[in-house]
N, C-alpha and C positions, 0 to 999 in steps of 0.2 A: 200524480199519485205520490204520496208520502212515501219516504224510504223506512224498510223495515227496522225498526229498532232491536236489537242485539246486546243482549247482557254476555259476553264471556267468561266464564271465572276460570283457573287456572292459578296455581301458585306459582309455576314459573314466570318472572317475569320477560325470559325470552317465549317461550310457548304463546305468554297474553299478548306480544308487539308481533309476534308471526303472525297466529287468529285475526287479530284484529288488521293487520295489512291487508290479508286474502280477501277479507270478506269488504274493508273499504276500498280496496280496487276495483272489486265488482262493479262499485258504482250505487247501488242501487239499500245500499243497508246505512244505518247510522250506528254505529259501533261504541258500546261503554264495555267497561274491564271491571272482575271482580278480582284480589286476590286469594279466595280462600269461599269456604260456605257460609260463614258469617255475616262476611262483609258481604257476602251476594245477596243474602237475607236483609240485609239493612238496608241497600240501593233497590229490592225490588219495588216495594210501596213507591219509591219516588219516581224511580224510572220507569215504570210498568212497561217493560219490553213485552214483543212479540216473540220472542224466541233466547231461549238461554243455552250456552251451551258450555256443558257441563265435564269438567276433569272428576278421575275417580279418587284418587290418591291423593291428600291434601290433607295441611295441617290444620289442628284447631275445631275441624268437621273436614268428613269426609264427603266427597261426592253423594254414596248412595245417601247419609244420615242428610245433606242438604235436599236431595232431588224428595224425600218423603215429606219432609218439612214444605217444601215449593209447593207439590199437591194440595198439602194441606189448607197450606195459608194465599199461595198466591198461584193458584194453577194455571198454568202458561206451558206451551211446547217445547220440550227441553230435548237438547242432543248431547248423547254421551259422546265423549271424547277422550279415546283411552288406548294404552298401549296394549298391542296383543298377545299380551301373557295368559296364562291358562286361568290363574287367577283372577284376570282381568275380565275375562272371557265370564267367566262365571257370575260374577260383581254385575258385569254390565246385562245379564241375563236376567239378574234379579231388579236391574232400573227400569229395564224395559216393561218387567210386569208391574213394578212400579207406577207407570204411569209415562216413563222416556218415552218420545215418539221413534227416535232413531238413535244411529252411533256410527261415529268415525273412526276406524283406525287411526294412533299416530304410528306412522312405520317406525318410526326410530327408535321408537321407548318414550320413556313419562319426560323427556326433553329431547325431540323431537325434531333434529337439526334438518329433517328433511321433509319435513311437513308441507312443503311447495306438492308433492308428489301427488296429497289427496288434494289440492287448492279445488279441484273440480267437485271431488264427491264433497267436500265440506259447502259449499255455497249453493249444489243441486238441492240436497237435505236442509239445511236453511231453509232455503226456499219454498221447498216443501214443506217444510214443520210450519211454518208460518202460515200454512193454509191448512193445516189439520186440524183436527177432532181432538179433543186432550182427553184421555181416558184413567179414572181412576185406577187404582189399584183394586181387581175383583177380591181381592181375600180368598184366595182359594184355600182351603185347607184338605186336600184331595188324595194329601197319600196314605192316608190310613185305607179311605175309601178305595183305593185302587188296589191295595195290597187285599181286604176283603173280597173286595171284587174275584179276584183271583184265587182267593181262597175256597169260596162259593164254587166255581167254575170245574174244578178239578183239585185230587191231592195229586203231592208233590209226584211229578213225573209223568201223569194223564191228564191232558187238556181235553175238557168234551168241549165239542163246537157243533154247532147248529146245522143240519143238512145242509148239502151245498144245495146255496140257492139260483139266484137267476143273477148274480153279477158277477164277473172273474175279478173287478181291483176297482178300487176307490181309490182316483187321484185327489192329490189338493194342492193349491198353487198359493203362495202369496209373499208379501215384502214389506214395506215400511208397517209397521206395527202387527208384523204377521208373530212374530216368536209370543207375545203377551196371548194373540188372539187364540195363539196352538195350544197357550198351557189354561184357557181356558177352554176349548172347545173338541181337546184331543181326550181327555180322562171325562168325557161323559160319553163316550162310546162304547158300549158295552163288552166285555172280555168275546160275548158269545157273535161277536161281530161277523157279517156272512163271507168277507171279503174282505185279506191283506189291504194297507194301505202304504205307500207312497207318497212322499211329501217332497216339493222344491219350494224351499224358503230360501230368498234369495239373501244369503248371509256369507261373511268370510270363514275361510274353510276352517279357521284357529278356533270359531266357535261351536262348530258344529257336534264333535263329540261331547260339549260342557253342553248343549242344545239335548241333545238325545239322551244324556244320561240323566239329566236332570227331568224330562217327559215320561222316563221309564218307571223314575219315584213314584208317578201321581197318577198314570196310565193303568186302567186295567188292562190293555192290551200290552205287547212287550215293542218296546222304541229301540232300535237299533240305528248307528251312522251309517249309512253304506261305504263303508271304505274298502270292500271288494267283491268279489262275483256273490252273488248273495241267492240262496233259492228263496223264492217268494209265498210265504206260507200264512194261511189264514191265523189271527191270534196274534201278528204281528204291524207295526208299523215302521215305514221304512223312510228316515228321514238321508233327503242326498246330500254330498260332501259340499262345502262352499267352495267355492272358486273353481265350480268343476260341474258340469253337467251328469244329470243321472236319468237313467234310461232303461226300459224295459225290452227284454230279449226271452226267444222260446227257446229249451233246448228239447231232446227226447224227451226228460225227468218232469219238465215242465217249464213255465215263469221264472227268469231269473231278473235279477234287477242289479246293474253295478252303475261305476264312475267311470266318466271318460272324459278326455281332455272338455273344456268348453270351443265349444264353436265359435268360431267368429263372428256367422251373420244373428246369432243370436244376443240382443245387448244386456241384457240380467240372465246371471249365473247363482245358481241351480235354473236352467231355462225349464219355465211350465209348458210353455209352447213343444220343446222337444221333449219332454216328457210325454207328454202325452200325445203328441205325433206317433213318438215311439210304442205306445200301447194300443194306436190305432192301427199298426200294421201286424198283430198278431190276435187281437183282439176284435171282435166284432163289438162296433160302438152300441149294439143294445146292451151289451154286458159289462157297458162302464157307468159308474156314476161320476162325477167331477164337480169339485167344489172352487169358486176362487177368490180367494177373501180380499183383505186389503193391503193396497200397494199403489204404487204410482206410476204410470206407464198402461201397456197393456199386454204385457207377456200374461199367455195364458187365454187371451180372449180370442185368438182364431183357430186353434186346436179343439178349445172348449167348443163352441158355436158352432163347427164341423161334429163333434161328438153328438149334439143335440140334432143337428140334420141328420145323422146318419142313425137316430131311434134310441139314443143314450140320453140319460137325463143328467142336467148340471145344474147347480146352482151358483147365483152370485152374492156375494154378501151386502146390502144393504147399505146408502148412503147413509143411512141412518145410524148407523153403530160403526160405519167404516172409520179407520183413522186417515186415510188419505184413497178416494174412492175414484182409483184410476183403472187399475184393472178390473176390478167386478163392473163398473162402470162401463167402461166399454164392451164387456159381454153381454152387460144388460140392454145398450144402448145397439147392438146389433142382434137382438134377438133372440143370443147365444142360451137364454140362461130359460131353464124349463118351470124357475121358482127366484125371486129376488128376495132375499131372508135377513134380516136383521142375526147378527151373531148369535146371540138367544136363543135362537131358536133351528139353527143350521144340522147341530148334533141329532137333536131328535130326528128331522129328517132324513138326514144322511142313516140313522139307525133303522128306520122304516124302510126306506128304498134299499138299505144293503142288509140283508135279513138273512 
């Protein structure tokens, strides 16, 4: 089997000789160097890699202004690689709807003396990108429509919501191109939604509030981080902190949902498996719905699969529109899932079933 070809760009040129060590150690990648977005522009026609991976901060052209360009003209699976600044955080949020498949942290900042640290998550995602789905940039233009949405719904200070119906929480679980698939799939959910939501998207915790605040813009429903004991109220959606497991708890008052350290035997954090474990044990599984889009692994697909035996409906999202189809995959492939749905079409269902 041929080794994967690998474009790096990066302006540092120690960052480009770290990248490209880790990933030629591996063994199994053929490694070229860009330094800047230009030059990655002019080596992609020739080199036609499988996978580029991408710095944000760069002279001459920036990360995001080359990853639109990449789309355009030579669409290929691209990994952001970027320090975890709040700014960074943001920037990389907006690659991913771009069309990035994924993103590394550098622990150290935009020169990155300790980049050995992620040598694992950097060469797993590789690997992965290089078997994905590359997805365009949907164009979404959704926050006028979500701020109407809401406007419709109630004036300031009275939200009307729809009788309570037959579901208490709509979970949803996903990871490698799950953030693009939320900011298309979370703002066509209706404000008058029957049932809070809860979301583990498996991401680092520095991006999670630029994640939620940014879902809240374009949401007619309201997106909050869970960053502590949170009541669980219909109208809202509840995304968990990264690098921290999130979980649902009864008190008298009702549903609450917080953060708690992550588990150990759980290996992807925000874990969907104990998410919704945890809603199974106050929760009667007919009165859940569960979504689990795409990701690689299969967190989420034996909690899910238990929820549909026990009279809860789930869905999985679709090889078809998946960007890496490991965990819907394996829900589907055990039974788990009550509907297998191309992304397209998940919102409208998940609106019907949670009414």
């Amino acid at each position: 089997m041929p080794p994967t070809s690998v474009l790096v760009v990066d302006d540092s040129a120690l960052m480009r000789r770290a990248l490209k060590g880790i990933l030629a150690e591996a063994g199994d990648f053929e490694v070229h160097t860009a330094r800047n977005g230009v030059d990655a522009l002019e080596q992609l026609g020739r080199i036609q890699p499988d996978v580029v991976t991408l710095d944000i901060n760069m002279p001459e052209m920036d990360g995001l202004t080359c990853l639109s360009k990449i789309m355009e003209e030579h669409p290929v699976p691209v990994v952001m690689v970027s320090s975890l600044t709040e700014h960074n955080a943001l920037v990389t949020l907006e690659a991913l709807e771009l069309g990035a498949v994924d993103y590394v942290p550098k622990p150290g900042g935009t020169v990155s003396l300790n980049i050995d640290d992620v040598a694992t998550e950097l060469v797993g995602k590789v690997r992965s990108a290089a078997k994905s789905r590359v997805k365009r940039a949907g164009g979404l233009s959704a926050r006028l429509r979500a701020q109407t949405q809401r406007a419709a719904v109630a004036p300031p200070g009275r939200r009307q919501l729809s009788p309570v119906g037959s579901v208490d929480l709509l979970l949803i679980g996903s990871s490698t191109g799950g953030p693009a698939l939320l900011s298309d799939l979370l703002p066509e959910l209706p404000a008058t939604l029957g049932a809070p939501v809860v979301v583990a998207q498996h991401i680092p915790a520095s991006f999670t509030a630029a994640l939620a605040r940014r879902l809240d813009e374009i949401c007619p429903l309201r997106v909050h981080e869970v960053d502590r004991i949170m009541n669980v109220q219909r109208g809202n959606i509840y995304i968990g902190r990264g690098n921290a497991d999130v979980v649902v708890a009864r008190r008298t008052d009702g549903l609450i949902v917080k953060t708690v350290p992550a588990a150990a035997e759980y290996r992807w954090h925000p874990s969907v498996d104990r998410l919704v474990a945890s809603a199974r044990r106050y929760i009667d599984p007919q009165r859940l719905v569960c979504a689990l889009l795409t990701g690689m692994g299969d967190d989420g697909a034996t909690e899910m699969a238990a929820v549909k035996e026990g009279g809860g409906r789930t869905i999985a999202e679709s090889e078809e529109t998946a960007v890496v189809w490991g965990m819907p995959g394996e829900l589907a492939r055990r039974g788990g899932a009550t509907e297998v749905l191309p992304a397209y079409e998940i919102a409208s269902r998940l609106a019907d079933w949670v009414r």
